[in-house]
DORO-899580 format. One record per residue: x, y, z of N, C-alpha, C, O in turn. Coordinates in nm, 3 decimals, decimal comma. Atoms other than C-alpha are relative to their C-alpha. Layout:
<tilum><n_px>X</n_px><n_py>Y</n_py><n_pz>Z</n_pz><ca_px>X</ca_px><ca_py>Y</ca_py><ca_pz>Z</ca_pz><c_px>X</c_px><c_py>Y</c_py><c_pz>Z</c_pz><o_px>X</o_px><o_py>Y</o_py><o_pz>Z</o_pz></tilum>
...
REM end
This chain:
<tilum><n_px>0,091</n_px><n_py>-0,101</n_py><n_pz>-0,048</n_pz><ca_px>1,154</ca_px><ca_py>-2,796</ca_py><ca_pz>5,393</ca_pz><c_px>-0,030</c_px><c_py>0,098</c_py><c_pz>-0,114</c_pz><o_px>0,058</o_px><o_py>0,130</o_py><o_pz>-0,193</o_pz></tilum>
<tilum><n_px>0,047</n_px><n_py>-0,066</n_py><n_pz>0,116</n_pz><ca_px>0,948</ca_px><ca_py>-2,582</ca_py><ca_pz>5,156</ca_pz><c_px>0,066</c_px><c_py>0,186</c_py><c_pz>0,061</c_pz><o_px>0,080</o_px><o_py>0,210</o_py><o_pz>0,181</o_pz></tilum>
<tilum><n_px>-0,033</n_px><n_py>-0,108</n_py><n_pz>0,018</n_pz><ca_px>1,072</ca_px><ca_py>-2,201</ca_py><ca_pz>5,110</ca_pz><c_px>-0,133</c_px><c_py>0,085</c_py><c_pz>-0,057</c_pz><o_px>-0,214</o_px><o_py>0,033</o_py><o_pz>-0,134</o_pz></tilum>
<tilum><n_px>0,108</n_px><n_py>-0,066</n_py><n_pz>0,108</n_pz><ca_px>0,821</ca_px><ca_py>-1,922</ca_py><ca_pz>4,992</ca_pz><c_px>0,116</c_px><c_py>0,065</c_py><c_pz>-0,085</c_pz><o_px>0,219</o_px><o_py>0,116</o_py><o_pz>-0,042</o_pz></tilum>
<tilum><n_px>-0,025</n_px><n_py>-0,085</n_py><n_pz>0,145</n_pz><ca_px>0,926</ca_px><ca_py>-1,783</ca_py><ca_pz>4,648</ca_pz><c_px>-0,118</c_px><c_py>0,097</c_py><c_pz>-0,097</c_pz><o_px>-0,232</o_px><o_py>0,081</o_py><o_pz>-0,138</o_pz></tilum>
<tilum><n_px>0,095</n_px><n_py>-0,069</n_py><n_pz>0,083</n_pz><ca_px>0,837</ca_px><ca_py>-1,489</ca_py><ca_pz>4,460</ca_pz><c_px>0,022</c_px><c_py>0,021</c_py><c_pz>-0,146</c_pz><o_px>0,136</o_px><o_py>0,064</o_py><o_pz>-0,167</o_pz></tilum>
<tilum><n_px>-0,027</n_px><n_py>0,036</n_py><n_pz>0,090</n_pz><ca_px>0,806</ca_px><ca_py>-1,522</ca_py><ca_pz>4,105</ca_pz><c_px>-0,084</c_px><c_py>0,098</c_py><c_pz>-0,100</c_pz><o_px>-0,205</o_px><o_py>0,119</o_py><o_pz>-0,101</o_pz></tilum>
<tilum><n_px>0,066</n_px><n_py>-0,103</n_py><n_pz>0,122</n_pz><ca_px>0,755</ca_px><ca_py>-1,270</ca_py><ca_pz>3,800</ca_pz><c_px>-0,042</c_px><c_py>-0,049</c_py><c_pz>-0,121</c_pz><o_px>0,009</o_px><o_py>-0,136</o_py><o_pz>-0,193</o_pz></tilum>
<tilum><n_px>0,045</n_px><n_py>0,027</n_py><n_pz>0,144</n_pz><ca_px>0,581</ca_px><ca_py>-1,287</ca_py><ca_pz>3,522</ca_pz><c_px>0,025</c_px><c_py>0,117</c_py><c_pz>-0,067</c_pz><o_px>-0,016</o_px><o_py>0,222</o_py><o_pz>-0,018</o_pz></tilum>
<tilum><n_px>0,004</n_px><n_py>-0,112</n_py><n_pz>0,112</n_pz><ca_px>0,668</ca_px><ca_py>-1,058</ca_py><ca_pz>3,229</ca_pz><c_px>-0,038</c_px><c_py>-0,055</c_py><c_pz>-0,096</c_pz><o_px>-0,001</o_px><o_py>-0,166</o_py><o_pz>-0,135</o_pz></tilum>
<tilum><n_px>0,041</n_px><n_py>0,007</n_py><n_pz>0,157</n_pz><ca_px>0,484</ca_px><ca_py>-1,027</ca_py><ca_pz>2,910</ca_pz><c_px>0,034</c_px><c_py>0,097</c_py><c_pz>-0,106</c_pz><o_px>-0,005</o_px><o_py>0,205</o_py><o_pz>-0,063</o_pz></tilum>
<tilum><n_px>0,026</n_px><n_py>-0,088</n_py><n_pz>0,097</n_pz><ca_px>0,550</ca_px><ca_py>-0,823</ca_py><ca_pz>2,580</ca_pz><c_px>-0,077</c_px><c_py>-0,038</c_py><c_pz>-0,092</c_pz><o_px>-0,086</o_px><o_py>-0,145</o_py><o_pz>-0,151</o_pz></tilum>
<tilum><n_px>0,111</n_px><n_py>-0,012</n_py><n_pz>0,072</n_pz><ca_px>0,295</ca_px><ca_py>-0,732</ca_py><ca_pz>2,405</ca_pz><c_px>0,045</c_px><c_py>0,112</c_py><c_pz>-0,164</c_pz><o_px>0,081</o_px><o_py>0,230</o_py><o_pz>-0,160</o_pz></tilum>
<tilum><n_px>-0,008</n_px><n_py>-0,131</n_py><n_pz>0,131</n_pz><ca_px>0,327</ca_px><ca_py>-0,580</ca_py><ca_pz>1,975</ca_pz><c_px>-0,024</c_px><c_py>-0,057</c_py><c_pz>-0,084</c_pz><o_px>-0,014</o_px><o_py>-0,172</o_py><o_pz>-0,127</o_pz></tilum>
<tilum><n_px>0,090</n_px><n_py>0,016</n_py><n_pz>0,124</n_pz><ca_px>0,145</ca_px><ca_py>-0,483</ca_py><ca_pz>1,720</ca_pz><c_px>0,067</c_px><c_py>0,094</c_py><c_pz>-0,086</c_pz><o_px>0,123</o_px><o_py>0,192</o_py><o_pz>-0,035</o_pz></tilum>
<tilum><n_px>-0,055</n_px><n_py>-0,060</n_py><n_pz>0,126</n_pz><ca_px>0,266</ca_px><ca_py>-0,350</ca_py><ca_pz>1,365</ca_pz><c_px>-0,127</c_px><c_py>0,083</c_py><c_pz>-0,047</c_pz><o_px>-0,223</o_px><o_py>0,018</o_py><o_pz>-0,090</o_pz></tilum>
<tilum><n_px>0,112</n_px><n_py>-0,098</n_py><n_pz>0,057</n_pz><ca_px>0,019</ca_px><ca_py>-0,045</ca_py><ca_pz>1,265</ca_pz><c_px>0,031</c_px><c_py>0,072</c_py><c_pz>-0,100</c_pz><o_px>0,120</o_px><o_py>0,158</o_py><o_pz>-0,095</o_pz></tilum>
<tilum><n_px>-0,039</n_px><n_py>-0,121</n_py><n_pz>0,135</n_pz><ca_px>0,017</ca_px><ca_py>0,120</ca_py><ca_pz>0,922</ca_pz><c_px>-0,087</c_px><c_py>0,069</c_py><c_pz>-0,011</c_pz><o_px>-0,207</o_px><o_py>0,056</o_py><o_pz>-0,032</o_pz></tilum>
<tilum><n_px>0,121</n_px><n_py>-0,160</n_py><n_pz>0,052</n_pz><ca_px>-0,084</ca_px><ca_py>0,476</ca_py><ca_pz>0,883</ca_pz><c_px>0,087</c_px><c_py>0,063</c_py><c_pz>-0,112</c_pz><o_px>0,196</o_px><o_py>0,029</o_py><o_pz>-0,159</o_pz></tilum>
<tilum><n_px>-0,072</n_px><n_py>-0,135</n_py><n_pz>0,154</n_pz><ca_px>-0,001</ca_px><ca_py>0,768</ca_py><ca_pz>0,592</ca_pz><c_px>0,009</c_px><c_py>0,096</c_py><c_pz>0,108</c_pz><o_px>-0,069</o_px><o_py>0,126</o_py><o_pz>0,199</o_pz></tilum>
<tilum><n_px>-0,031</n_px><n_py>-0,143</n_py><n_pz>-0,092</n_pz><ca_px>0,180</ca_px><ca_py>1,056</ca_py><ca_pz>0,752</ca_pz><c_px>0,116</c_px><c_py>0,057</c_py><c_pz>-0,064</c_pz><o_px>0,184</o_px><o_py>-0,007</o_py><o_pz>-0,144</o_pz></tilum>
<tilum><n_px>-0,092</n_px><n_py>-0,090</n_py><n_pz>0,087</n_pz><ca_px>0,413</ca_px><ca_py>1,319</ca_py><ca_pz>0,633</ca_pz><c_px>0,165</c_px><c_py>-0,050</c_py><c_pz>0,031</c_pz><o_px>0,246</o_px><o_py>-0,056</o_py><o_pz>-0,062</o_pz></tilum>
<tilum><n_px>-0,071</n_px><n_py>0,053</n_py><n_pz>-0,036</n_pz><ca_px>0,687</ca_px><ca_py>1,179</ca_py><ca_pz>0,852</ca_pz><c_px>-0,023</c_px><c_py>-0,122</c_py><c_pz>0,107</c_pz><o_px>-0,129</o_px><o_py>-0,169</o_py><o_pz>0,148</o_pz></tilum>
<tilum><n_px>0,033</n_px><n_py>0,071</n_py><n_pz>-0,133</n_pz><ca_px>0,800</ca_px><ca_py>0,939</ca_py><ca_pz>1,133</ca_pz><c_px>-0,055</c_px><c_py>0,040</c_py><c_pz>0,108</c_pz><o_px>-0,136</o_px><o_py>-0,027</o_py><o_pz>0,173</o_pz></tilum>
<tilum><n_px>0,099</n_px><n_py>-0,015</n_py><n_pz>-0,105</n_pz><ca_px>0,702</ca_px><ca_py>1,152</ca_py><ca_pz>1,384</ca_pz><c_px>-0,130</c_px><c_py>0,017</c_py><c_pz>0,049</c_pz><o_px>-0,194</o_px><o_py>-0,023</o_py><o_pz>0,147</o_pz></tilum>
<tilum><n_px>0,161</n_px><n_py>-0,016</n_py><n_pz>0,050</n_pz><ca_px>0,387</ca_px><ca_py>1,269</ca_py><ca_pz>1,269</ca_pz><c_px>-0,072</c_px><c_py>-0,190</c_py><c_pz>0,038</c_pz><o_px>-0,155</o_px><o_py>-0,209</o_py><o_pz>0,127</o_pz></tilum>
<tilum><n_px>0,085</n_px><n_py>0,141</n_py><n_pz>-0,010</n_pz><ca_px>0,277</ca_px><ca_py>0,843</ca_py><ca_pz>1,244</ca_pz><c_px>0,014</c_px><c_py>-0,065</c_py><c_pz>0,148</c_pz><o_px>-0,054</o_px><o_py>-0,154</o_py><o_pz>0,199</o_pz></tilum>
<tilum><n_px>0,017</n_px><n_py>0,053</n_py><n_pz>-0,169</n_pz><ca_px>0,410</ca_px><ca_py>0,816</ca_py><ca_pz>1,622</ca_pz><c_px>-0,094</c_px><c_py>0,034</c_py><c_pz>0,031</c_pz><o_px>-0,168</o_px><o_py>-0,051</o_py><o_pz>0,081</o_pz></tilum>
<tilum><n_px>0,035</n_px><n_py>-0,058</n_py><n_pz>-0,086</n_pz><ca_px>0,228</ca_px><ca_py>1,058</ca_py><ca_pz>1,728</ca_pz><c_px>-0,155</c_px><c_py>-0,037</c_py><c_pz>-0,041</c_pz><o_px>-0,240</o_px><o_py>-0,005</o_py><o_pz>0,042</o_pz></tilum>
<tilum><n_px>0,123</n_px><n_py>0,030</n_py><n_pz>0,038</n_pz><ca_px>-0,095</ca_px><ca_py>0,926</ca_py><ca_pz>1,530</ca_pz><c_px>-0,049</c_px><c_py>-0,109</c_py><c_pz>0,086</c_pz><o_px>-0,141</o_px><o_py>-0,103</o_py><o_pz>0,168</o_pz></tilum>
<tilum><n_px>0,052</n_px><n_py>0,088</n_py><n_pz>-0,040</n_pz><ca_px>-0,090</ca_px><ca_py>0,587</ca_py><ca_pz>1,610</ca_pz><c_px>0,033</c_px><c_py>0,009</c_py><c_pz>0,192</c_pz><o_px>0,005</o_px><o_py>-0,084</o_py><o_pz>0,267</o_pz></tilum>
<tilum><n_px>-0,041</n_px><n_py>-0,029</n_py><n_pz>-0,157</n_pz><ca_px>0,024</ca_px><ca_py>0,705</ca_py><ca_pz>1,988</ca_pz><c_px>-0,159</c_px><c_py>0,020</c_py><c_pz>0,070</c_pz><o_px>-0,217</o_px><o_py>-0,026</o_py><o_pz>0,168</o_pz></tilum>
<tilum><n_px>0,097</n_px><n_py>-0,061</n_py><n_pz>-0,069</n_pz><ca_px>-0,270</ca_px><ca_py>0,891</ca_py><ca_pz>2,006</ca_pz><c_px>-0,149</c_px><c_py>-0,084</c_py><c_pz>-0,028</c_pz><o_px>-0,247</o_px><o_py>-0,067</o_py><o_pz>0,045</o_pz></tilum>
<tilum><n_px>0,118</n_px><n_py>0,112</n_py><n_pz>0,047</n_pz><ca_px>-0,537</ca_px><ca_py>0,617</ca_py><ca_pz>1,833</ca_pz><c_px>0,064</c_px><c_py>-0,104</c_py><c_pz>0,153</c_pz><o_px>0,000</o_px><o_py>-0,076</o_py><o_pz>0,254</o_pz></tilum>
<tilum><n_px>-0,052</n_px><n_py>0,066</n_py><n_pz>-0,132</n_pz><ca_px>-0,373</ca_px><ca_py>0,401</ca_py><ca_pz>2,127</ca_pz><c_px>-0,101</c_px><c_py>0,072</c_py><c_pz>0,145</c_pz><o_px>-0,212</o_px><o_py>0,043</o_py><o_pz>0,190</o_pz></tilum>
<tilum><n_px>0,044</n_px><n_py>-0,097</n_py><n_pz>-0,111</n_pz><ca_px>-0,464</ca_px><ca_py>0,623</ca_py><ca_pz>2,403</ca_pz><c_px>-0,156</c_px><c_py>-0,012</c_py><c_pz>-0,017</c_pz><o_px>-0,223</o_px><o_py>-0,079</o_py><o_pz>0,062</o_pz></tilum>
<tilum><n_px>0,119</n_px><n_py>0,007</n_py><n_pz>0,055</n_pz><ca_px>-0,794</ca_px><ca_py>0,671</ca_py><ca_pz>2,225</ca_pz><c_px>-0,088</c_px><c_py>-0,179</c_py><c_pz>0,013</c_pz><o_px>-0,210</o_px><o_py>-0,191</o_py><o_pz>-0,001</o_pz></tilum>
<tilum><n_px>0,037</n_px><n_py>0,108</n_py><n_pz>0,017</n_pz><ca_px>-0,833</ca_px><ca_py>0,276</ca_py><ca_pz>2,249</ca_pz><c_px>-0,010</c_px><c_py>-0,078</c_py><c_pz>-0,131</c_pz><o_px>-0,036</o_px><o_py>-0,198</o_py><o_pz>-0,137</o_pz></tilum>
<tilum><n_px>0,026</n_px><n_py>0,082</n_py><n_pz>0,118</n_pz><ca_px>-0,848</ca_px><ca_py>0,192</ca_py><ca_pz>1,900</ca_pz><c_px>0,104</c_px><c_py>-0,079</c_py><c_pz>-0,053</c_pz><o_px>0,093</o_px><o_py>-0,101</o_py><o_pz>-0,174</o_pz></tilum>
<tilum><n_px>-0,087</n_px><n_py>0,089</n_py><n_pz>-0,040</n_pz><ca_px>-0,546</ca_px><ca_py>-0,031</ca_py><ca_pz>1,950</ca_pz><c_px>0,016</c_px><c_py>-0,086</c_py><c_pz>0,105</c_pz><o_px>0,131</o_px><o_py>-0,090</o_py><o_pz>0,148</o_pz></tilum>
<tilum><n_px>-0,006</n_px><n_py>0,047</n_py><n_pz>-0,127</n_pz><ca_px>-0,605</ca_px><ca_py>-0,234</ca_py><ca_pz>2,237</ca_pz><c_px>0,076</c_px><c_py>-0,172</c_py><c_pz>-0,038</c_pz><o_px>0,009</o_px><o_py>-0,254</o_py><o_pz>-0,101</o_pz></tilum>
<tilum><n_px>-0,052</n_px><n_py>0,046</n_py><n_pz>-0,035</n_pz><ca_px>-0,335</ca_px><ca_py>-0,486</ca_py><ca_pz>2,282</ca_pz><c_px>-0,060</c_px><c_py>-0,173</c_py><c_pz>0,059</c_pz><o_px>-0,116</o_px><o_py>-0,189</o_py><o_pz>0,168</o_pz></tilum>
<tilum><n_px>0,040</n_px><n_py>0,090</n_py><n_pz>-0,118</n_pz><ca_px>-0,408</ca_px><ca_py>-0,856</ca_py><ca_pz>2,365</ca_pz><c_px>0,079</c_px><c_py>-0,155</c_py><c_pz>-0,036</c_pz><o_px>0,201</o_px><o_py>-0,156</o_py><o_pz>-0,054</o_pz></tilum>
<tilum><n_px>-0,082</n_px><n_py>0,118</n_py><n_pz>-0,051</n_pz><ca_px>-0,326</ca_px><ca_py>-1,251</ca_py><ca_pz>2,371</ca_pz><c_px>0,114</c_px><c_py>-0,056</c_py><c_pz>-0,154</c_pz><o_px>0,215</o_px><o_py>-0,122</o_py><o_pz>-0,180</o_pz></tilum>
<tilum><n_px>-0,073</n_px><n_py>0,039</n_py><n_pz>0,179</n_pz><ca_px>-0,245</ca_px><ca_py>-1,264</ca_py><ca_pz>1,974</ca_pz><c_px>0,119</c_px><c_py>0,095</c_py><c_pz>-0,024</c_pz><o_px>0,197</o_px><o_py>0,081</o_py><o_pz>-0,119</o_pz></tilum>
<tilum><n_px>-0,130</n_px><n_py>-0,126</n_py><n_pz>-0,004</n_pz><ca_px>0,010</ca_px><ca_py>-0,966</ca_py><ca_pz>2,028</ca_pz><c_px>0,081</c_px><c_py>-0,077</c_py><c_pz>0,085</c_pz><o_px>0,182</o_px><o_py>-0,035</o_py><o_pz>0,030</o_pz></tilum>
<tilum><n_px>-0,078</n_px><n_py>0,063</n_py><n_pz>-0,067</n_pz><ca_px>0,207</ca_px><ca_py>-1,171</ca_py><ca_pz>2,254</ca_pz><c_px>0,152</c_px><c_py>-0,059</c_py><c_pz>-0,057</c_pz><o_px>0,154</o_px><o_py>-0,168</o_py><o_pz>-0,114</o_pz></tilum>
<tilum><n_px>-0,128</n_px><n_py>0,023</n_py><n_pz>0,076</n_pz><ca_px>0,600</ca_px><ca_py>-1,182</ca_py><ca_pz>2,139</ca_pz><c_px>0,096</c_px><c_py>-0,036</c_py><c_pz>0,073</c_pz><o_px>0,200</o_px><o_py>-0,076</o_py><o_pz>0,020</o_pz></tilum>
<tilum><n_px>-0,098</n_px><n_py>0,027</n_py><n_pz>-0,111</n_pz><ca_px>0,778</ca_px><ca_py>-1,240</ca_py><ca_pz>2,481</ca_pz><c_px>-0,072</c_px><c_py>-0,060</c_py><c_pz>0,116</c_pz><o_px>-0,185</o_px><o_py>-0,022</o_py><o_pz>0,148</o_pz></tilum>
<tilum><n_px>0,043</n_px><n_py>0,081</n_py><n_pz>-0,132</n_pz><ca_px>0,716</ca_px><ca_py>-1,457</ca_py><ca_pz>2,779</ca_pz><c_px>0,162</c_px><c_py>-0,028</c_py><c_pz>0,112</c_pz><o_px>0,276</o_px><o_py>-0,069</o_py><o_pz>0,093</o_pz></tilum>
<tilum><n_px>-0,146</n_px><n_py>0,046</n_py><n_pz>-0,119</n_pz><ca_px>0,957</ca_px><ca_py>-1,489</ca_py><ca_pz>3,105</ca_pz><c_px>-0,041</c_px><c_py>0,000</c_py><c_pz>0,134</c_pz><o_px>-0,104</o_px><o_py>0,093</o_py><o_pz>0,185</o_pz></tilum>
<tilum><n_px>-0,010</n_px><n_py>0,028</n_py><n_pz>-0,131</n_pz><ca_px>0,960</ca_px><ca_py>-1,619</ca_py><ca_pz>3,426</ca_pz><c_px>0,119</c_px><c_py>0,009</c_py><c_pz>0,104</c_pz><o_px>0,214</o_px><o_py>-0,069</o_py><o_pz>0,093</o_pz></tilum>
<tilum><n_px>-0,085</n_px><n_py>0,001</n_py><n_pz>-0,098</n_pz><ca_px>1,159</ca_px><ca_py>-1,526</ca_py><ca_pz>3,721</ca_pz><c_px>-0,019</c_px><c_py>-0,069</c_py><c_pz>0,133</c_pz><o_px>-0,131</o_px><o_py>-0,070</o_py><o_pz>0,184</o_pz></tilum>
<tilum><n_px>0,056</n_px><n_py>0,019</n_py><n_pz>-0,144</n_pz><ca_px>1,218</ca_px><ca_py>-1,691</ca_py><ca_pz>4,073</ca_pz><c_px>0,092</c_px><c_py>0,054</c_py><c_pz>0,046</c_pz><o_px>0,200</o_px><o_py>0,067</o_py><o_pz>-0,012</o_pz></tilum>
<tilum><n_px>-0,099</n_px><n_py>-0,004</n_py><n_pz>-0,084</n_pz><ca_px>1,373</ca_px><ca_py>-1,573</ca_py><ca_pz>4,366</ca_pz><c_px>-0,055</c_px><c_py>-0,012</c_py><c_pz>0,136</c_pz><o_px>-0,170</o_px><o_py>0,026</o_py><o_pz>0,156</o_pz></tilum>
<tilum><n_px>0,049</n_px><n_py>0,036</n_py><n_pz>-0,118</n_pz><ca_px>1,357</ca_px><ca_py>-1,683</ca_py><ca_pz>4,741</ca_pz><c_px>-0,038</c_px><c_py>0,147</c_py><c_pz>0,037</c_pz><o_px>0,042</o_px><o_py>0,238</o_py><o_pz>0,015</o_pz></tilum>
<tilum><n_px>0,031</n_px><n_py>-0,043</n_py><n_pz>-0,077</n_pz><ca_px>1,147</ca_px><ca_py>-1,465</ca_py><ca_pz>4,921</ca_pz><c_px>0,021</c_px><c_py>0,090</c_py><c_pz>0,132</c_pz><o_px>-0,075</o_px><o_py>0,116</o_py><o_pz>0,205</o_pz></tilum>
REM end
């Protein structure tokens, strides 16, 4: 007899960005905010993790 199962998908998604900044926090807070801004948008070539979960329902 068949069961329903619900099953996760997780993805991670990363990208390596180089900026000039005085420090580390300063280049978080750059490329944080170019992010936000969109000029980092994230997609299938950033892909570094894949996982599947099941569990009965």
């Amino acid at each position: 007899m068949e069961k329903d199962y619900t099953v996760t998908i997780t993805e991670v998604l990363q990208r390596k960005v180089q900026v000039k900044a005085f420090n580390k926090e300063e280049a978080k807070y750059i490329v944080e905010q170019q992010y936000y801004n969109q000029e980092h948008i994230l997609n299938e070539n950033d892909l570094v993790v894949q996982s599947f979960k099941a569990k009965a329902a």
